[in-house]
C-alpha positions, -999 to 999 in steps of 0.1 A, spaced: 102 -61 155 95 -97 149 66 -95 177 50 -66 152 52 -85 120 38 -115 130 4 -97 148 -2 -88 113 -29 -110 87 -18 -130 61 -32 -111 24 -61 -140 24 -72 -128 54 -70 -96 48 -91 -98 12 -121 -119 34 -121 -92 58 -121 -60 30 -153 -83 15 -167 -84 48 -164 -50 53 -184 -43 16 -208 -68 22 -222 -54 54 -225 -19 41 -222 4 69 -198 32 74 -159 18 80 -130 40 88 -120 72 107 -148 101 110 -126 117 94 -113 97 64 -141 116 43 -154 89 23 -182 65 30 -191 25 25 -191 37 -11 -156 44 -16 -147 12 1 -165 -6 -23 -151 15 -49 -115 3 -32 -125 -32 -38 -132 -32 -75 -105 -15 -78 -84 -40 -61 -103 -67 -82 -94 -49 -113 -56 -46 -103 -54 -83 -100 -66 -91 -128 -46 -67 -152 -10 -65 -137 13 -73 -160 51 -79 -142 78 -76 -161 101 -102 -166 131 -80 -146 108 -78 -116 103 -114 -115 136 -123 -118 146 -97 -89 115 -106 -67 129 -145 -76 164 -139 -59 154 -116 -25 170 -123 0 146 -135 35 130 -107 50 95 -103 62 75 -69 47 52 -56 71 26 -36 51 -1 -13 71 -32 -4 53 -68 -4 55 -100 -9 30 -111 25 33 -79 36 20 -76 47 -19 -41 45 -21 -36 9 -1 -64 -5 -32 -36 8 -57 -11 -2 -42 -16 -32 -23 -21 -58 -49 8 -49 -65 30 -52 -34 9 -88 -29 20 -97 -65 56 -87 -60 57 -106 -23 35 -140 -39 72 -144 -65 94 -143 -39 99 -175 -20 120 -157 6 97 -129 17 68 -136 40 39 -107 41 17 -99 66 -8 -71 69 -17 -47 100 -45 -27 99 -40 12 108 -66 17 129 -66 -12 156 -30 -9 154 -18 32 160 9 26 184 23 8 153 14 36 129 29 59 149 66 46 146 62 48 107 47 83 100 53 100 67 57 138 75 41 134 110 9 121 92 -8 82 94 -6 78 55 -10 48 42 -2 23 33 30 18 43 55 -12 38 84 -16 63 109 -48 59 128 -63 84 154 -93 77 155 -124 99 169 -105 128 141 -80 131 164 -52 116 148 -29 96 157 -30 60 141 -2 42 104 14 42 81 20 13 53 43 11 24 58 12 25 61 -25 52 58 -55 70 94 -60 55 106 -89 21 101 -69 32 117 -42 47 147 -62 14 151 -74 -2 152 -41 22 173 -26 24 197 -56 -11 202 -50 -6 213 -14 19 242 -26 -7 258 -53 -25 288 -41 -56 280 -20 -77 291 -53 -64 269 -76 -58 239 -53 -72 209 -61 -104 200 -38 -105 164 -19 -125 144 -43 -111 165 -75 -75 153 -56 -85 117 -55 -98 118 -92 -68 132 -104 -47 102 -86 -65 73 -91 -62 85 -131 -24 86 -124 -25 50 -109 -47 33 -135 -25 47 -166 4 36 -148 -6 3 -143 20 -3 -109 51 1 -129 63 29 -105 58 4 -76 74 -25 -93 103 -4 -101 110 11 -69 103 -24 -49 127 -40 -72 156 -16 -65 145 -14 -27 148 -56 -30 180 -51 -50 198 -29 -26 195 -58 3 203 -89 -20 234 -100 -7 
């Protein structure tokens, strides 16, 4: 597990990579991801606009402070809506805690990875797995804080008619992330962190 960590990127390298990826404007991601260089670049502002507006707690800091060591292996990519919402907050959460070292794997160069961390059989991301000095897994996070992932789930259960459409989906999430401002992530890190602090 150590080996799969440390093929990851560090979150600089991964940022110069995402601005790459706007910058040359061509289609990025799986055929069938469904959205184009557009929504990428729609991922970075959002990213951008994450960063700048976080506001962490004073309880979150002092938890993220007192980690134990453990290395967070976070898979994710730029054409990913939910990795922009949520990646800069696990960045922020990682960047107060001297103890925990990050590194990034994208999903798509990396399936045989993917593949061991599946959320109901799917690829979602992006997915967070930590693993303490040893290589032993700690806990996993992911793709999306609950009350997100009720909401997409939900969705799937209505009746075909009055299910929510791809794009009408992503609308209705991305409101949910913006007026929660990562406090769901922040919470459930923190008591993720908490349970392995001895």
């Amino acid at each position: 597990m150590k080996e799969l960590v440390t093929r990851g990127i560090s979150s600089e390298a991964y940022r110069t990579f995402f601005e790459e990826v706007v910058a040359k404007g061509e289609p990025y991601g799986p055929p069938d991801a469904g959205h184009g260089i557009d929504y990428t670049k729609l991922n970075l502002a959002r990213t951008r606009r994450i960063e700048k507006t976080l506001k962490v707690p004073a309880n979150v800091q002092e938890a993220m402070a007192q980690a134990r060591p453990q290395s967070w292996m976070v898979i994710t990519e730029p054409w990913c809506g939910d990795g922009a919402q949520n990646l800069p907050v696990l960045q922020a959460l990682a960047a107060l805690a001297p103890k925990i070292d990050m590194h990034i794997l994208l999903r798509d160069s990396h399936l045989e990875v993917m593949d061991r961390y599946l959320t109901n059989g799917g690829r979602s991301i992006p997915k967070l797995v930590a693993f303490d000095g040893e290589g032993k897994e700690l806990f996993q996070w992911g793709p999306r804080p609950a009350a997100a992932q009720a909401l997409v789930l939900g969705n799937k259960t209505l009746p075909e008619a009055e299910r929510l459409d791809k794009d009408a989906l992503a609308e209705a999430l991305h409101r949910w992330y913006h007026g929660n401002g990562g406090m769901e992530v922040m919470n459930e890190l923190v008591a993720l962190v908490r349970s392995y602090a001895f």
